[in-house]
Phi, psi and omega in degrees: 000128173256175186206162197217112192246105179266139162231161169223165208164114172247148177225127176289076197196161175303146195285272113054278170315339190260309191298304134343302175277319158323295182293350200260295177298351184280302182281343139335296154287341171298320172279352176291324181255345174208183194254143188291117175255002197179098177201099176306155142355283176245183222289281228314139186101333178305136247180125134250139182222150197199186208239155159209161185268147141211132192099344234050339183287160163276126171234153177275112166266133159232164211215121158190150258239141200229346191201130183212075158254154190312122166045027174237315184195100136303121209212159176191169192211122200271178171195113170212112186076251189236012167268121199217106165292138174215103180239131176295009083065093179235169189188125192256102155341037218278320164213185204285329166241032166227134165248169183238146165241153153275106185228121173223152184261067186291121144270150189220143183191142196267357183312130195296277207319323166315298177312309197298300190288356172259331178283347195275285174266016186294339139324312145312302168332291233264311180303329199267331179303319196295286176346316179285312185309293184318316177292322175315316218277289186314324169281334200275000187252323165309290185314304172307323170284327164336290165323301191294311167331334156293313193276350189275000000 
């Protein structure tokens, strides 16, 4: 079953400054939690892979990078077991100091239990997906005023 979750969200800061601040912390936690297994020439392709729970079991996830243009669109992909996470990142210009972002999510999963708990609770879900997004944004914003205080 796939599910599709978009948030949208403008901030007042360069698109270029956002692009920059996404990609640096997403790889940040990557290198915090696994180790690089594939990392080409260029960005698109890089592979980390680490351990996670599902199920209560430990499973081997691997996260790797599917779309890299420069101050536009950032895209990656989780793969752990039979579940394959797809996130998404575009950033629209609006003005030389607002961008607008896009953020979207694909889950994909062949799990009964996956299906049963999204036809059941897809609301809940679709609040808690915001909610995480929202959080998303609110650190990627702290890090942008942070910079500019530096720079200041």
């Amino acid at each position: 079953m796939s599910r599709t979750f978009t948030y949208e969200h403008t901030l007042n800061y360069a698109a270029e400054d956002i692009y920059t601040t996404i990609y640096q912390l997403t790889i940040e936690q990557m290198e915090s939690i696994g180790k690089a297994i594939k990392t080409p020439s260029a960005v698109v392709g890089t592979q980390y892979e680490y351990e996670m729970m599902l199920k209560k079991q430990k499973t081997k996830a691997i996260f790797t990078i599917k779309e890299y243009e420069k101050d536009a669109v950032f895209a990656y992909e989780i793969i752990a077991g039979r579940l394959e996470n797809g996130t998404t990142w575009t950033l629209e210009k609006v003005t030389d100091s607002q961008t607008k972002i896009t953020y979207v999510e694909t889950s994909n999963s062949d799990l009964m239990s996956a299906d049963l708990t999204y036809r059941f609770l897809g609301w809940m879900m679709k609040r808690k997906q915001k909610k995480q997004a929202q959080q998303l944004i609110k650190v990627i914003e702290i890090r942008l005023y942070e910079a500019a205080q530096k720079k200041a």
